[in-house]
C-alpha positions as CSV (number, residue, x, y, z in Angstrom):
1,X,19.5,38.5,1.9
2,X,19.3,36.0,4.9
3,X,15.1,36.2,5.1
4,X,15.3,35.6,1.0
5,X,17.4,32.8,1.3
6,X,15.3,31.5,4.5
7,X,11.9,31.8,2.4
8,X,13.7,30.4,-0.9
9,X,14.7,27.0,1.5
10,X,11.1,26.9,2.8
11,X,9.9,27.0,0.0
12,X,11.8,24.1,-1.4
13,X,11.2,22.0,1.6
14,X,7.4,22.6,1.2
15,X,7.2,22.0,-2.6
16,X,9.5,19.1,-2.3
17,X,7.6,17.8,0.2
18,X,4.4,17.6,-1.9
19,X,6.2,16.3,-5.0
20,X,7.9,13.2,-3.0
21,X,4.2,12.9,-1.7
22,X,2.7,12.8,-5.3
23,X,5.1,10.0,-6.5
24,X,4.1,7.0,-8.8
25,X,5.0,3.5,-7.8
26,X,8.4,1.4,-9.3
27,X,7.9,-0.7,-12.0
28,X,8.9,-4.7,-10.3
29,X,8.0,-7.9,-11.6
30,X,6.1,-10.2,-8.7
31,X,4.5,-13.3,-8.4
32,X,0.5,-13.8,-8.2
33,X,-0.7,-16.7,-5.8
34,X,-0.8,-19.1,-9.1
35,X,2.0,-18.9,-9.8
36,X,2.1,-15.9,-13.1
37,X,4.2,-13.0,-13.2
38,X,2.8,-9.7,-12.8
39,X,4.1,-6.2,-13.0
40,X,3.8,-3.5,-10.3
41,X,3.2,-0.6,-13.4
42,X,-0.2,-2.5,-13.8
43,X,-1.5,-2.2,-10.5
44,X,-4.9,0.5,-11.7
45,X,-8.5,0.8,-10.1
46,X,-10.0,2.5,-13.0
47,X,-9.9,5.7,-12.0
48,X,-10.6,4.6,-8.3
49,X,-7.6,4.7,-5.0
50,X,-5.7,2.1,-4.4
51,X,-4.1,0.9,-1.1
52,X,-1.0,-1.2,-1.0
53,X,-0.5,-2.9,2.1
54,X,2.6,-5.1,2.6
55,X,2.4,-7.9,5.1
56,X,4.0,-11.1,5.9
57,X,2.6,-14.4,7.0
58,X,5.2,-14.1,10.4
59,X,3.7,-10.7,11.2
60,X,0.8,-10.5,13.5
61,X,0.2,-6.5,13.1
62,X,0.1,-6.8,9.5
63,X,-2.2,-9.9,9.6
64,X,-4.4,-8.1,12.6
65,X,-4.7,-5.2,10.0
66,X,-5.6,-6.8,6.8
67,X,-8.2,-8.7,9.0
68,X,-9.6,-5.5,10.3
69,X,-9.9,-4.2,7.5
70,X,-11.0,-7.3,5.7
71,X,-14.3,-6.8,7.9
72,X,-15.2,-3.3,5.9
73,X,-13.8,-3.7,3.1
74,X,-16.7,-4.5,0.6
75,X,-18.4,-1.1,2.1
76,X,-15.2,0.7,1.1
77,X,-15.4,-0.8,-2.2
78,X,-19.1,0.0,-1.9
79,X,-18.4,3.6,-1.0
80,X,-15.5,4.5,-2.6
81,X,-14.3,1.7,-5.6
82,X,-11.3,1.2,-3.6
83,X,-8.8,-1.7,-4.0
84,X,-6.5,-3.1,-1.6
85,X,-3.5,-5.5,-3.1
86,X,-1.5,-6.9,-0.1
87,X,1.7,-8.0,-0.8
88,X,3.7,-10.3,1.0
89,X,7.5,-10.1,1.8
90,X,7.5,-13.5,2.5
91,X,10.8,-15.2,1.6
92,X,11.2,-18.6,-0.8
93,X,10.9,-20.6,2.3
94,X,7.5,-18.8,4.2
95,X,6.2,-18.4,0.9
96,X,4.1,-21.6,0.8
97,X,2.7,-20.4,3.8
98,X,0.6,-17.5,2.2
99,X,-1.6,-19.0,-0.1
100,X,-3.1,-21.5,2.5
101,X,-3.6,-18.2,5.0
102,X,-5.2,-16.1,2.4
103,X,-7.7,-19.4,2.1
104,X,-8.2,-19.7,5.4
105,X,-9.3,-15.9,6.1
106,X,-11.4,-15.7,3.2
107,X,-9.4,-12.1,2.3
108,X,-10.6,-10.9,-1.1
109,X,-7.9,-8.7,-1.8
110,X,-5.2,-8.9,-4.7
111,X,-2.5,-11.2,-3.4
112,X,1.1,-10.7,-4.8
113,X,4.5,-12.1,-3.6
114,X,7.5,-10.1,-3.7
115,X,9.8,-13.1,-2.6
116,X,13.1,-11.2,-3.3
117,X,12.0,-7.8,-1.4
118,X,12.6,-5.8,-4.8
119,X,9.1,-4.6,-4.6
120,X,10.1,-3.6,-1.0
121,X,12.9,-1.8,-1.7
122,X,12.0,0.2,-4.3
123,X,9.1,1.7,-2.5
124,X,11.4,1.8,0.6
125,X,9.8,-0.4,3.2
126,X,11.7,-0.5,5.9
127,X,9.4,-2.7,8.2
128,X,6.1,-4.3,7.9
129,X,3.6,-3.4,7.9
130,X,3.2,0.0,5.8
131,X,0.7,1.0,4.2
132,X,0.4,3.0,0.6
133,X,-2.4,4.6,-1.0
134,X,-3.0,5.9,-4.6
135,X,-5.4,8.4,-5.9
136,X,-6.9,7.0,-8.9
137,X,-3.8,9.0,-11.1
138,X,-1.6,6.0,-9.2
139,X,0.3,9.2,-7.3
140,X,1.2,7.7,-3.7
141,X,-1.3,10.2,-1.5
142,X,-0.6,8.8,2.4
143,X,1.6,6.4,3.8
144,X,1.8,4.6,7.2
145,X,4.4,2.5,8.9
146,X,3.3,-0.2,11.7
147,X,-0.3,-0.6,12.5
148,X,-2.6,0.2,16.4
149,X,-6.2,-0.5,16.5
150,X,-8.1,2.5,15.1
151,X,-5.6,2.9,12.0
152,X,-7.6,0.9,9.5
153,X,-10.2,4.2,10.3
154,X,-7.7,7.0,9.2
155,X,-7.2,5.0,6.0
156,X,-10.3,4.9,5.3
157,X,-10.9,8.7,5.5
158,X,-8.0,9.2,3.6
159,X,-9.5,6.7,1.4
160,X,-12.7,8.9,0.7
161,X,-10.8,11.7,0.7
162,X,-8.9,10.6,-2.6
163,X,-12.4,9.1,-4.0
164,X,-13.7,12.6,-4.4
165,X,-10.3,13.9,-6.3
């Protein structure tokens, strides 16, 4: 009875564990760099992965990141159709801050500003930066939290792993 009940909780954890891995993103309304409202349900690549990095203008990991990755990123779009959208947690005040950063790095991602931190919470950021990525379904495949030189390189073959899916 004990081993039944031991393999039925395994079991659970395992299965459970895929299904909290397979889930879709909230549905949030955010703010583009000019100013229009845009849902988070809209965020799509066609069929293609998607990575959803939030940042902040005050954080140099997630700025030392999104420049890393900034570097590759039109051979990832090359290779794989991947998008990235980067959105800040910057608050009404640091807010004006982002648009003039974005300029002055030349980043080509999607830009969107989740001013309030509703976006945030309902995907359960704790800290920035983390790091989301969607198979081209929009199911959240791999998350990281904080970022170290090299990390930018796991994405990626994450990435390419949910290209071929």
């Amino acid at each position: 009875m004990k081993n039944k009940l031991l393999v039925l909780l395994m079991t659970l954890c395992i299965t459970g564990g895929a299904l909290a891995q397979k889930k879709s993103i909230p549905s949030v309304k955010l703010e583009t760099l000019d100013g229009k409202s845009f849902n988070t349900s809209s965020i799509s690549n066609d069929g293609n992965p998607t990575i959803i990095s939030f940042w902040a203008t005050w954080c140099k990991p997630c700025k030392e990141e999104l420049n890393t990755i900034a570097d590759e990123y039109e051979d990832w779009i090359d290779e794989t159709g991947v998008k990235l959208v980067a959105v800040s947690i910057d608050d009404q005040r640091s807010a004006t801050r982002v648009k003039p950063y974005v300029n002055s790095v030349g980043w080509e991602y999607d830009i969107l500003l989740d001013k309030n931190s509703d976006f945030k919470r309902a995907m359960g950021v704790q800290n920035v930066p983390h790091t989301f990525l969607l198979d081209g379904n929009g199911n959240i495949v791999y998350q990281h939290n904080s970022y170290s030189p090299g990390d930018e390189e796991k994405l990626y073959e994450k990435v390419k792993s949910a290209a071929k899916k």
